[in-house]
N, CA, C and O atoms as a DFTB+ gen file, in Angstrom:
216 C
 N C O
     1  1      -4.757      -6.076      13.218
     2  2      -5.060      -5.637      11.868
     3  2      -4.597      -6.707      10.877
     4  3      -3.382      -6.885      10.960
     5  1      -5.182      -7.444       9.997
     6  2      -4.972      -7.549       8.792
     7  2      -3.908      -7.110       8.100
     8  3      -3.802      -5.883       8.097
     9  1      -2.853      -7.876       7.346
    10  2      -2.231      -7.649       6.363
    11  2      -1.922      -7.699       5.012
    12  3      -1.499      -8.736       4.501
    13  1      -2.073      -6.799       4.464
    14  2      -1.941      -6.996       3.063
    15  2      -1.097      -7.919       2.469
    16  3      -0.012      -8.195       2.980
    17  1      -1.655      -8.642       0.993
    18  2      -0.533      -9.562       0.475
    19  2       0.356      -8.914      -0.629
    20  3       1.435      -9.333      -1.048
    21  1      -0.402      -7.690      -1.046
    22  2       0.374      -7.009      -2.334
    23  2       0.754      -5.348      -2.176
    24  3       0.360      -4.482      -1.395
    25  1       1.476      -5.349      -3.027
    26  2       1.711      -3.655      -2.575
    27  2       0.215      -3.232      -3.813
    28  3      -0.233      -3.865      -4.770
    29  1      -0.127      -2.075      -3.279
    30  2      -1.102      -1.586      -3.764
    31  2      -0.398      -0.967      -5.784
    32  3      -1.030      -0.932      -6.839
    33  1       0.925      -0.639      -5.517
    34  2       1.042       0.405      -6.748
    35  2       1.442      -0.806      -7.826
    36  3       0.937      -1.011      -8.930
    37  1       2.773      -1.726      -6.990
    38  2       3.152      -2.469      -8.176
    39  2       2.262      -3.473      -8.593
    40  3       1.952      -3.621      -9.775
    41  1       1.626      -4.517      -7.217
    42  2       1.467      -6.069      -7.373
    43  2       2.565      -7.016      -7.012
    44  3       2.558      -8.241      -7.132
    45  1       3.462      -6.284      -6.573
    46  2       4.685      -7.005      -5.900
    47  2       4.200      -7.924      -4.595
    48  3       3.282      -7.321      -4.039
    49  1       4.467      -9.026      -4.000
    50  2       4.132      -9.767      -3.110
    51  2       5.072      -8.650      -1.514
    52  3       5.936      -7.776      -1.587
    53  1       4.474      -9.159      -0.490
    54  2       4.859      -7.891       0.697
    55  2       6.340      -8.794       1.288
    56  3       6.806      -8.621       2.415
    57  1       6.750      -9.481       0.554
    58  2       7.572     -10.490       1.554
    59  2       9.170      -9.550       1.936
    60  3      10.095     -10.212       2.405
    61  1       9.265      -8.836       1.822
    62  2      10.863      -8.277       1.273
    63  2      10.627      -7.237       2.788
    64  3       9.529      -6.946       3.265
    65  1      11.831      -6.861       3.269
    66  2      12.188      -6.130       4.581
    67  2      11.820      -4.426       3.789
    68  3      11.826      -4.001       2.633
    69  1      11.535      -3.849       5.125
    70  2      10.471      -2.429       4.455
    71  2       8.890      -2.459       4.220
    72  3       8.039      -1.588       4.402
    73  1       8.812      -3.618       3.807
    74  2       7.364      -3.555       3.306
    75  2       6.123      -3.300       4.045
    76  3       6.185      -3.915       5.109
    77  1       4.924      -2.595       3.921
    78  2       4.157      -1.986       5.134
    79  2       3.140      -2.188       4.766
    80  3       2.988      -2.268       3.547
    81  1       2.037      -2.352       5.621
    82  2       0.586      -2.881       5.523
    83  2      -0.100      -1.484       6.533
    84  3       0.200      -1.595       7.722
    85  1      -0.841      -0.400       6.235
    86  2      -1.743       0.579       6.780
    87  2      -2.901       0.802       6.388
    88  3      -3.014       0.516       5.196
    89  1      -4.222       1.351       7.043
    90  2      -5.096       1.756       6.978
    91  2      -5.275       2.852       5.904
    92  3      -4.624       3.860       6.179
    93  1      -6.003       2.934       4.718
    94  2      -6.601       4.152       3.787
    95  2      -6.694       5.300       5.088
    96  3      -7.265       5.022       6.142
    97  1      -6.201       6.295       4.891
    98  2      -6.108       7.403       5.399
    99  2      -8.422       8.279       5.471
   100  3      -9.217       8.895       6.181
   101  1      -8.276       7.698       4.320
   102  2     -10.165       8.150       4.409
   103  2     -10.720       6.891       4.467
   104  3     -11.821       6.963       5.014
   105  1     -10.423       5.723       4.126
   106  2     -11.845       5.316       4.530
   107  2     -11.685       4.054       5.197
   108  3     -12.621       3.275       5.377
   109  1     -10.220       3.801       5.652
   110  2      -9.832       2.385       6.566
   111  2      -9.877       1.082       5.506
   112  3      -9.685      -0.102       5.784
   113  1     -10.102       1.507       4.577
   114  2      -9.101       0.285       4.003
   115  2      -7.613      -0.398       4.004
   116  3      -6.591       0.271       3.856
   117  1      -7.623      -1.792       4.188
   118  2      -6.356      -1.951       3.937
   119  2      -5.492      -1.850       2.736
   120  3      -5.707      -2.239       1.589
   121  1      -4.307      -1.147       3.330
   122  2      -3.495      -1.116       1.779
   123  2      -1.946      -1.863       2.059
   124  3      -1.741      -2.132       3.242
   125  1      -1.121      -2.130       1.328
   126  2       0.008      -2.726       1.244
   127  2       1.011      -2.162       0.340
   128  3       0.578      -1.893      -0.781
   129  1       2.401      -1.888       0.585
   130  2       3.085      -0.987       0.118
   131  2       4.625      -1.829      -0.189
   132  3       5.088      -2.450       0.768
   133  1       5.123      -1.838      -1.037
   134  2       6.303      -2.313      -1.169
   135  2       7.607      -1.709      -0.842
   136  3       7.417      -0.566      -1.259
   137  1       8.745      -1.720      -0.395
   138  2       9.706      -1.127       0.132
   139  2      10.359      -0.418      -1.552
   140  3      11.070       0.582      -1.655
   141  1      10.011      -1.019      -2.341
   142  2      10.389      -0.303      -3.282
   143  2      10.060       1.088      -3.879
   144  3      10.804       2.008      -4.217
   145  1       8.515       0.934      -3.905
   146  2       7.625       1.754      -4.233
   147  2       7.566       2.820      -3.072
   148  3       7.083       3.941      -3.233
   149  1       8.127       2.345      -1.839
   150  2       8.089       3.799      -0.784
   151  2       9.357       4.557      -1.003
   152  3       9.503       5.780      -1.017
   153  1      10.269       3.598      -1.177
   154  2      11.183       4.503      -1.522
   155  2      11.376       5.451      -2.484
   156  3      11.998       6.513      -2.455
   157  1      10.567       4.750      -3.591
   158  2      10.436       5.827      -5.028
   159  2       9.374       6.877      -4.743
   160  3       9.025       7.682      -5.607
   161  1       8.894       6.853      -3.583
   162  2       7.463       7.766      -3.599
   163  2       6.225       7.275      -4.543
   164  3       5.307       8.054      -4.797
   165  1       6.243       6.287      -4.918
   166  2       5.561       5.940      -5.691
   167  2       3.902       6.316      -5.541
   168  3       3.591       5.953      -4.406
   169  1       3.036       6.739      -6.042
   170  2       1.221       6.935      -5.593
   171  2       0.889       5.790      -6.040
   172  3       1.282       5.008      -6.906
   173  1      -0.279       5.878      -4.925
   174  2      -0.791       4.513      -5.051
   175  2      -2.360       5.295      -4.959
   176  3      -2.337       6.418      -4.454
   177  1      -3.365       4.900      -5.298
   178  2      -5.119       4.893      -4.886
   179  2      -5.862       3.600      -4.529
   180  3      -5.852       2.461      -4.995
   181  1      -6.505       4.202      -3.533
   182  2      -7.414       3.230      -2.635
   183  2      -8.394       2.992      -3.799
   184  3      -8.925       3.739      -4.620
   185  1      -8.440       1.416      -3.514
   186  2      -9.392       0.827      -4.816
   187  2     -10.879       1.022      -4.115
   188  3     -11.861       0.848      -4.837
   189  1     -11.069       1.380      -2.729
   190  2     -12.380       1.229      -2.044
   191  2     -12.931       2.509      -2.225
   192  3     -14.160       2.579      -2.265
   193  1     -11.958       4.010      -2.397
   194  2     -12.575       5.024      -2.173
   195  2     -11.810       5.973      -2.969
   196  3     -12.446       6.979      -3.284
   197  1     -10.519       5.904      -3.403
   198  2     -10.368       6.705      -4.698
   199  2      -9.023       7.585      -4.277
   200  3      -8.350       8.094      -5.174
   201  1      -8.616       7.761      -2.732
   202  2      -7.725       8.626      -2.165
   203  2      -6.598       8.266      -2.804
   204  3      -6.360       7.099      -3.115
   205  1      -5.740       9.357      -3.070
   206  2      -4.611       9.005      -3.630
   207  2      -3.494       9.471      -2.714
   208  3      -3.592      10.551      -2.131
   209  1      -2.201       8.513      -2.542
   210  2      -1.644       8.890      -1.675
   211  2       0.200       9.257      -2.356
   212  3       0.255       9.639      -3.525
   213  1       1.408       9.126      -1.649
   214  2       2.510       9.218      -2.089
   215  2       3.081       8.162      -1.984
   216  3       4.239       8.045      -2.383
């Protein structure tokens, strides 16, 4: 799989320990998540299909 270079919510770069690269839950896009933003629960939406996640 492909990895993301940005977290989807902030724009933060993925380089930092935590940070996670997964599949859109609906439509298999890639998304990228920052260890920050998971920890805050932060939502993020798939720019391909609109799902919004935690």
């Amino acid at each position: 799989m492909q990895k993301a270079e940005k977290c989807i919510s902030c724009g933060k770069g993925l380089l930092e320990k935590g940070s996670t690269t997964f599949l859109c839950p609906s439509c298999s896009e890639i998304i990228g998540r920052c260890a920050s933003c998971r920890e805050q629960s932060v939502k993020y939406v798939c720019l391909k299909c609109g799902f919004t996640g935690p």
